[in-house]
C-alpha positions in Angstrom: -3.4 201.6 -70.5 -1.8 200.1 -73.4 1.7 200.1 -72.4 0.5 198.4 -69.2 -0.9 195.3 -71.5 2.1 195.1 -73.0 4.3 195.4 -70.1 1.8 192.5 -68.3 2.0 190.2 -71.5 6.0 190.3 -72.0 5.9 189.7 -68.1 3.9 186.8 -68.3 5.9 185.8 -71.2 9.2 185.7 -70.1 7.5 183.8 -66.5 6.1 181.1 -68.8 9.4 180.8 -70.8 11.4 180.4 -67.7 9.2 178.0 -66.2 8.9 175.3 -69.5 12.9 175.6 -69.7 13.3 174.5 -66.1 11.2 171.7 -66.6 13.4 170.0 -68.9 16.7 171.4 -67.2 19.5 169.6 -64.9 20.9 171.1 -61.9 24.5 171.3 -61.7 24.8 169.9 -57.9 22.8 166.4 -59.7 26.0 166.1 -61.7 28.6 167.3 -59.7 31.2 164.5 -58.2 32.6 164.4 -55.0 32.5 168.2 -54.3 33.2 167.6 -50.2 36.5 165.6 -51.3 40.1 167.4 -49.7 43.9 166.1 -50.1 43.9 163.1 -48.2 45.7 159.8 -48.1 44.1 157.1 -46.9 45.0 153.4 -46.5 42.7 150.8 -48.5 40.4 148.9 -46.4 37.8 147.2 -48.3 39.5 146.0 -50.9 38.8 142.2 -50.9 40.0 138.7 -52.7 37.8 137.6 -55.1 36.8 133.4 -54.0 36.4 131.1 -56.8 32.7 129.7 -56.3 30.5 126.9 -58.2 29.6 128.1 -62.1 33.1 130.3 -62.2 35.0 129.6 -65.7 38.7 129.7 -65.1 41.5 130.1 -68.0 44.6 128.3 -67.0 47.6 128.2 -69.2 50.9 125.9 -67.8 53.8 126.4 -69.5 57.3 124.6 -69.4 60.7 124.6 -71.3 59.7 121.2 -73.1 56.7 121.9 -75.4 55.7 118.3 -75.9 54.6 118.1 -71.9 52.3 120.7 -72.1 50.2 119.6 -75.3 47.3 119.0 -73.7 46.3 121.8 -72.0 47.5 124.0 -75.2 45.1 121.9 -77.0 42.7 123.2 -74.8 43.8 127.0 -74.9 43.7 126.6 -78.5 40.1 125.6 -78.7 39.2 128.0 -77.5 40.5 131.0 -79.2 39.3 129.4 -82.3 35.8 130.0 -80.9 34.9 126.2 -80.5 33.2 127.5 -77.3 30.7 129.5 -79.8 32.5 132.8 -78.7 30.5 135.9 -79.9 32.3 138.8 -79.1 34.8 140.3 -76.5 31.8 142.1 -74.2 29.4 138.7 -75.6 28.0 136.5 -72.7 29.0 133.8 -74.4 33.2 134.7 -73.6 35.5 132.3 -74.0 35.1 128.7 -72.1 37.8 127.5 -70.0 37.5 125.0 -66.9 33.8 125.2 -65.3 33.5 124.8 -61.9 31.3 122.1 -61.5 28.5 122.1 -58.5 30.4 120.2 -56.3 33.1 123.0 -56.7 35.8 121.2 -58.5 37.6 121.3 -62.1 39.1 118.5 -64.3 42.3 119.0 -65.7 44.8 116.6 -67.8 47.7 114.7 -65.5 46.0 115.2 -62.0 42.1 115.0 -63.0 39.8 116.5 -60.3 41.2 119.8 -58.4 38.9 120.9 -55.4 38.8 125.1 -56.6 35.8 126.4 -55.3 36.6 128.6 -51.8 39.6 129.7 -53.3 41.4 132.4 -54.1 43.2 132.4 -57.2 46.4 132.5 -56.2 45.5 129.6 -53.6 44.6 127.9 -56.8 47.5 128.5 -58.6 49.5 127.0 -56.3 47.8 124.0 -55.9 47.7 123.1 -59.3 52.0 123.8 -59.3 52.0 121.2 -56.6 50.0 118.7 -57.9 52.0 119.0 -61.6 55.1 119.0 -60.3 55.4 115.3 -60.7 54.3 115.5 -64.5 55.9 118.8 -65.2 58.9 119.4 -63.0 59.4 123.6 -64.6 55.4 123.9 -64.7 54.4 127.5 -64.3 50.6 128.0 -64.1 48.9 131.1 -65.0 45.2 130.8 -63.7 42.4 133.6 -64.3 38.8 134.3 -63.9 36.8 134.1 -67.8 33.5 134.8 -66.5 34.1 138.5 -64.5 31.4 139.9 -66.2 29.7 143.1 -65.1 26.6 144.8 -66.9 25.7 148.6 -67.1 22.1 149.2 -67.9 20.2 152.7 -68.0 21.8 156.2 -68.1 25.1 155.3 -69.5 26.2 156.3 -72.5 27.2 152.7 -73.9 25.1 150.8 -71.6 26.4 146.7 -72.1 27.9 143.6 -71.1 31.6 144.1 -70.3 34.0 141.5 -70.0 36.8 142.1 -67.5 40.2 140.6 -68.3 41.6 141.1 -64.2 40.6 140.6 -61.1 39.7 143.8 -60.0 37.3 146.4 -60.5 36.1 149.6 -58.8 32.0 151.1 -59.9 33.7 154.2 -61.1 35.8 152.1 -63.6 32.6 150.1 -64.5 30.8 153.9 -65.5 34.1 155.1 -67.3 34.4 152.0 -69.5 30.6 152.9 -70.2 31.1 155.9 -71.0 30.2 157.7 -68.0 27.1 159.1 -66.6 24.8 161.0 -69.2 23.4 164.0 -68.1 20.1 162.5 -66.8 22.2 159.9 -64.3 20.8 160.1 -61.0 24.2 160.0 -59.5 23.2 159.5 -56.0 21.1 156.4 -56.0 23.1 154.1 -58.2 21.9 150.1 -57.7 23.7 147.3 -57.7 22.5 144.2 -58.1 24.6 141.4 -56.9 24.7 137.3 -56.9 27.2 135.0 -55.4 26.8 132.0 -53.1 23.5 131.1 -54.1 22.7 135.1 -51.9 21.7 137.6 -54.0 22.0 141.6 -52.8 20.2 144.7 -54.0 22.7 147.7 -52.8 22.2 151.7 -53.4 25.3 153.8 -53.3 25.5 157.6 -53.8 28.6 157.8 -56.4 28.5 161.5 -55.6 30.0 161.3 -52.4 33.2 160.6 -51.2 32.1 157.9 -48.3 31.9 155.5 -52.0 35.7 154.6 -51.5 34.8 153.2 -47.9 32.0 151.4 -49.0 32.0 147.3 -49.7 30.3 147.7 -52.8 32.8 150.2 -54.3 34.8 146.8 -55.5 32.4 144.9 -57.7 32.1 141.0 -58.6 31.8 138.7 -61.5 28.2 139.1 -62.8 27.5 142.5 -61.4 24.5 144.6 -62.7 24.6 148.2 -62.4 21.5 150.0 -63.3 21.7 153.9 -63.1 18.1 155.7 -62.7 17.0 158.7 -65.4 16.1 162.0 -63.6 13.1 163.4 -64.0 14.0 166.1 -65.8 14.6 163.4 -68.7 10.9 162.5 -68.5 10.1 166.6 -70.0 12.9 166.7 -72.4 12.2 163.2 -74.0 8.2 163.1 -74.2 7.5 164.1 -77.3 7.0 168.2 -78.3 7.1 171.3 -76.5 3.5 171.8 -76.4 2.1 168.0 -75.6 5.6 168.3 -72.9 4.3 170.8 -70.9 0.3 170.6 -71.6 -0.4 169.7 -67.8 1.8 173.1 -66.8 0.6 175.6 -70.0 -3.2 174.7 -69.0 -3.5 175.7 -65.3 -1.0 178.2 -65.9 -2.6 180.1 -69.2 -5.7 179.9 -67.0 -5.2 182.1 -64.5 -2.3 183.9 -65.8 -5.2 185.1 -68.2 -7.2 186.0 -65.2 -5.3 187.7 -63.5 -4.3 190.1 -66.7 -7.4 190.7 -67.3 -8.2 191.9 -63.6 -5.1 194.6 -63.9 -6.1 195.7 -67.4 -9.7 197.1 -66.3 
C-alpha cells in the first residue's frame, strides 16, 4: 500500500512538472522560417518605385568642376551636417533636414526656385533638376535622395526603434534583421504593418513564416513604416511574476482533484 502512494505522488509529480513547463514554453514550428521553401529562381515582381509625395525631405547635393558655382547649395549641405536642423541622432526622428516638400508638392532650390517634385520618382527628379541647371551649371551632376525613409519596429524585437534608412529600398526581413531579429516570443505569422502615404493609411498582416512573403506588396516597405510584432502567449506565463502566482489558476483546479483522485486509489 505504501509503495503505491509513493508511486501515485511521483506520478502526479512529474504530470504537474510537465504541465507548469509547457505553460511557459515555445514551440519550435512558432519560430521556424520558411520551412516549405525549395531551390527556386524566381523573377521579382513586386518590387516597386518609391514616388516622392507632399511632407518627403529630400537631400540633394550638385556638384561641378568649378567650386564657386555650387556655393549655395553646399551652404545648405553644410548646415545641415552641423546639426542646424536640431539633428539628434542617426535612428532620431529629428534626421537631417534637406528640401521639404511643401503641400502643393513642390521644393525651392537656388538658381531655378520652385521644382514641381511630388509624383515623382527620384530619378524622374534628378533629371529634372540637371535640366533646369544646365543653364547655371553647364557640368552640374545632381545626386538627389530620400532623408525621411524612416521605418519603426515596435514589440518583440530585440532592439525595437526608429531606424533611419540611407537607400531607397527595403525588404520586412531587413527591417527585423537591423532589429535584431525576432525574440523568441515573436508571433511570426501575424506580423502588422501599419502604413501612411497619400493622405491613405493601411493596416496589413503578413505571415513572415511563409514563403508566399516574397510575392506579397507589403514585403517592400515605405518611408514611415511601423512594424509591430505581437508576444506569444507563452510570454504572458514566463513574464508574470513567480512560479507559484504564474500558474495559481492551473496548481488550484489541478491540486484539487489530483488530490481526489489519490485519495480514491490509496483506500
Amino acid at each position: 500500500m505504501m509503495n503505491k502512494k509513493i508511486t501515485l505522488q511521483f506520478l502526479m509529480g512529474c504530470i504537474l512538472f510537465a504541465g507548469l513547463n509547457s505553460c511557459g514554453s515555445v514551440k519550435l514550428s512558432e519560430m521556424t522560417m520558411f520551412e516549405n521553401v525549395t531551390p527556386s529562381v524566381k523573377d521579382i515582381r513586386n518590387q516597386v518605385t518609391l514616388v516622392i509625395q507632399a511632407d518627403d525631405i529630400l537631400d540633394i547635393q550638385v556638384a561641378s568642376e568649378n567650386p564657386e558655382t555650387v556655393i549655395a547649395f553646399q551652404q545648405i549641405s553644410q548646415n545641415n551636417a552641423n546639426g542646424v536642423s536640431g539633428e539628434v541622432g542617426v535612428r532620431a526622428l529629428g534626421t537631417r533636414d534637406g528640401y521639404r516638400v511643401d503641400d502643393e508638392g513642390n521644393i525651392y532650390l537656388p538658381f531655378v526656385g520652385k521644382v514641381e517634385a511630388a509624383g515623382k520618382s527620384i530619378l524622374e527628379l534628378r533629371r529634372n533638376i540637371t535640366d533646369r541647371l544646365v543653364q547655371f551649371i553647364p557640368d552640374a551632376s545632381v545626386q538627389v535622395r530620400f532623408v525621411n525613409f524612416r521605418v519603426t519596429l515596435m514589440g518583440e524585437v530585440t532592439r525595437p526603434d526608429v531606424y533611419t534608412i540611407p537607400n531607397e529600398r527595403l525588404t520586412i526581413l531587413e527591417a527585423i534583421g537591423m532589429a535584431g531579429d525576432f525574440t523568441p516570443y515573436a508571433v511570426r505569422n501575424s506580423v502588422l504593418i501599419i502604413r501612411q502615404r497619400n493622405d491613405r493609411q493601411e493596416f496589413v498582416r503578413i505571415n513572415t513564416q511563409d514563403k508566399t512573403l516574397f510575392e506579397s506588396p507589403y514585403f517592400y516597405l515605405k518611408p514611415n513604416d511601423i512594424i509591430y510584432v505581437e508576444p506569444l502567449k507563452a510570454k504572458q506565463y514566463a513574464t508574470q511574476g513567480d512560479a507559484l502566482s504564474r500558474y495559481n489558476f492551473i496548481l488550484v483546479p489541478f491540486v484539487s482533484l489530483a488530490t481526489v483522485f489519490i485519495t480514491a486509489l490509496a483506500r
